[in-house]
C-alpha positions in Angstrom: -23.1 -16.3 -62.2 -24.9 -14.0 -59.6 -23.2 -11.9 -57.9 -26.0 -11.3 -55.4 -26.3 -14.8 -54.7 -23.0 -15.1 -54.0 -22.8 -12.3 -51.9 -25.9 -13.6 -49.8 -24.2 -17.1 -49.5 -21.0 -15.6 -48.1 -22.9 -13.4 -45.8 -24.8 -16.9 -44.8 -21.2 -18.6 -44.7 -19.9 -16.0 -42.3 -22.9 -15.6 -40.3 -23.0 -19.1 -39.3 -19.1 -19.1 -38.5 -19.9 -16.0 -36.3 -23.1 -18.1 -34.3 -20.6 -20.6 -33.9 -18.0 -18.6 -32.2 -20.8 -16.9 -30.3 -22.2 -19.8 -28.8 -18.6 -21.7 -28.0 -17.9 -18.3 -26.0 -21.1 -18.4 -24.7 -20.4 -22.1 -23.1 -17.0 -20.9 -22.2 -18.6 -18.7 -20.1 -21.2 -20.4 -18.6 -18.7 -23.0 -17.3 -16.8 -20.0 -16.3 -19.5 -18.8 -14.0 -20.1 -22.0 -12.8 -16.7 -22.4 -11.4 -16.7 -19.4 -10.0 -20.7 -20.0 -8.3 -18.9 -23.2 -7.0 -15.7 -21.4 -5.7 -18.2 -19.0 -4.0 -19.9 -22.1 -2.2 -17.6 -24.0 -0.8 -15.9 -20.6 0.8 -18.8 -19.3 1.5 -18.4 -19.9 5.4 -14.8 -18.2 5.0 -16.1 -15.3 3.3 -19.2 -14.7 5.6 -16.4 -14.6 8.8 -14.2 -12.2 6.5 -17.2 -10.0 6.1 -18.0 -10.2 9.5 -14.8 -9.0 11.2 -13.5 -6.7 8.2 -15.6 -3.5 9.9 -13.8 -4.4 13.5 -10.1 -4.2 11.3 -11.3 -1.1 9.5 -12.2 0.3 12.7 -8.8 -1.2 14.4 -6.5 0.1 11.7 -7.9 3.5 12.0 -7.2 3.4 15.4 -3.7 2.4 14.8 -2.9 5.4 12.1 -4.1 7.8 14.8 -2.0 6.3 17.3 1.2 6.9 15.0 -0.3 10.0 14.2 0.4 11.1 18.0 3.5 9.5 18.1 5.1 11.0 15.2 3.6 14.0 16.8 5.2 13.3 19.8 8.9 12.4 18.1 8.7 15.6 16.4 8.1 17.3 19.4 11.3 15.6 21.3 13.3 15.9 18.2 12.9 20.1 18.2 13.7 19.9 22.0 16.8 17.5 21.5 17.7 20.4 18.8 17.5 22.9 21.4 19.3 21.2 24.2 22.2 20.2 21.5 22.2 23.9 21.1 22.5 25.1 24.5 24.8 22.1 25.2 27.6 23.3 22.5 27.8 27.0 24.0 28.4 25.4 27.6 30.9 23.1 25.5 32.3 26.2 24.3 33.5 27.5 27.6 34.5 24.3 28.9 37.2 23.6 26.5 37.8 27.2 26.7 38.7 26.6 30.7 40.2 23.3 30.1 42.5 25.2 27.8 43.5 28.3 30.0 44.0 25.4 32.7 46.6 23.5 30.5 48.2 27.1 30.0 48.8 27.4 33.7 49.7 24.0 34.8 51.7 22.8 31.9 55.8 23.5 32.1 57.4 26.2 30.2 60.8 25.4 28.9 
């Protein structure tokens, strides 16, 4: 027996297994393609309008992020003032109660 000839018919064997595989992918994908193609075509109308307005809501949405831009600017803003008023607020607080408390003092009876 010849090992060459042997070798060359399994080489053969497996090359013709491997050009069938090749070509049942290859119609796998062609049918593939061709639902997708058909997909495209029938929403082609659809996608044409969504390509049409998708600048306009770009341009919308960046308007938007700049507007919440200045308003966060804005709340942060408020926020350090509220801070600052709180402040100012507790020392006044301070000598309120410390009134309040020198006018129980007075007022209230002594046994």
């Amino acid at each position: 027996m010849d090992f060459f000839k042997l070798g060359q018919g399994l080489l053969i064997f497996l090359g013709i297994i491997i050009m069938i595989i090749l070509i049942v992918g290859l119609l796998k994908l062609i049918k593939t393609i061709t639902s997708v193609n058909s997909i495209i075509k029938r929403n082609e109308d659809d996608i044409e309008e969504i390509l049409s307005v998708l600048p306009k809501t770009f341009k919308n949405w960046f308007e938007i992020t700049d507007n919440v831009k200045d308003v966060t600017e804005v709340v942060v803003e408020k926020t350090a003032s509220a801070l600052k008023s709180t402040e100012s607020f507790q020392k006044y607080l301070v000598y309120i109660v410390d009134i309040l408390t020198i006018a129980k003092n007075i007022f209230s009876t002594k046994k």
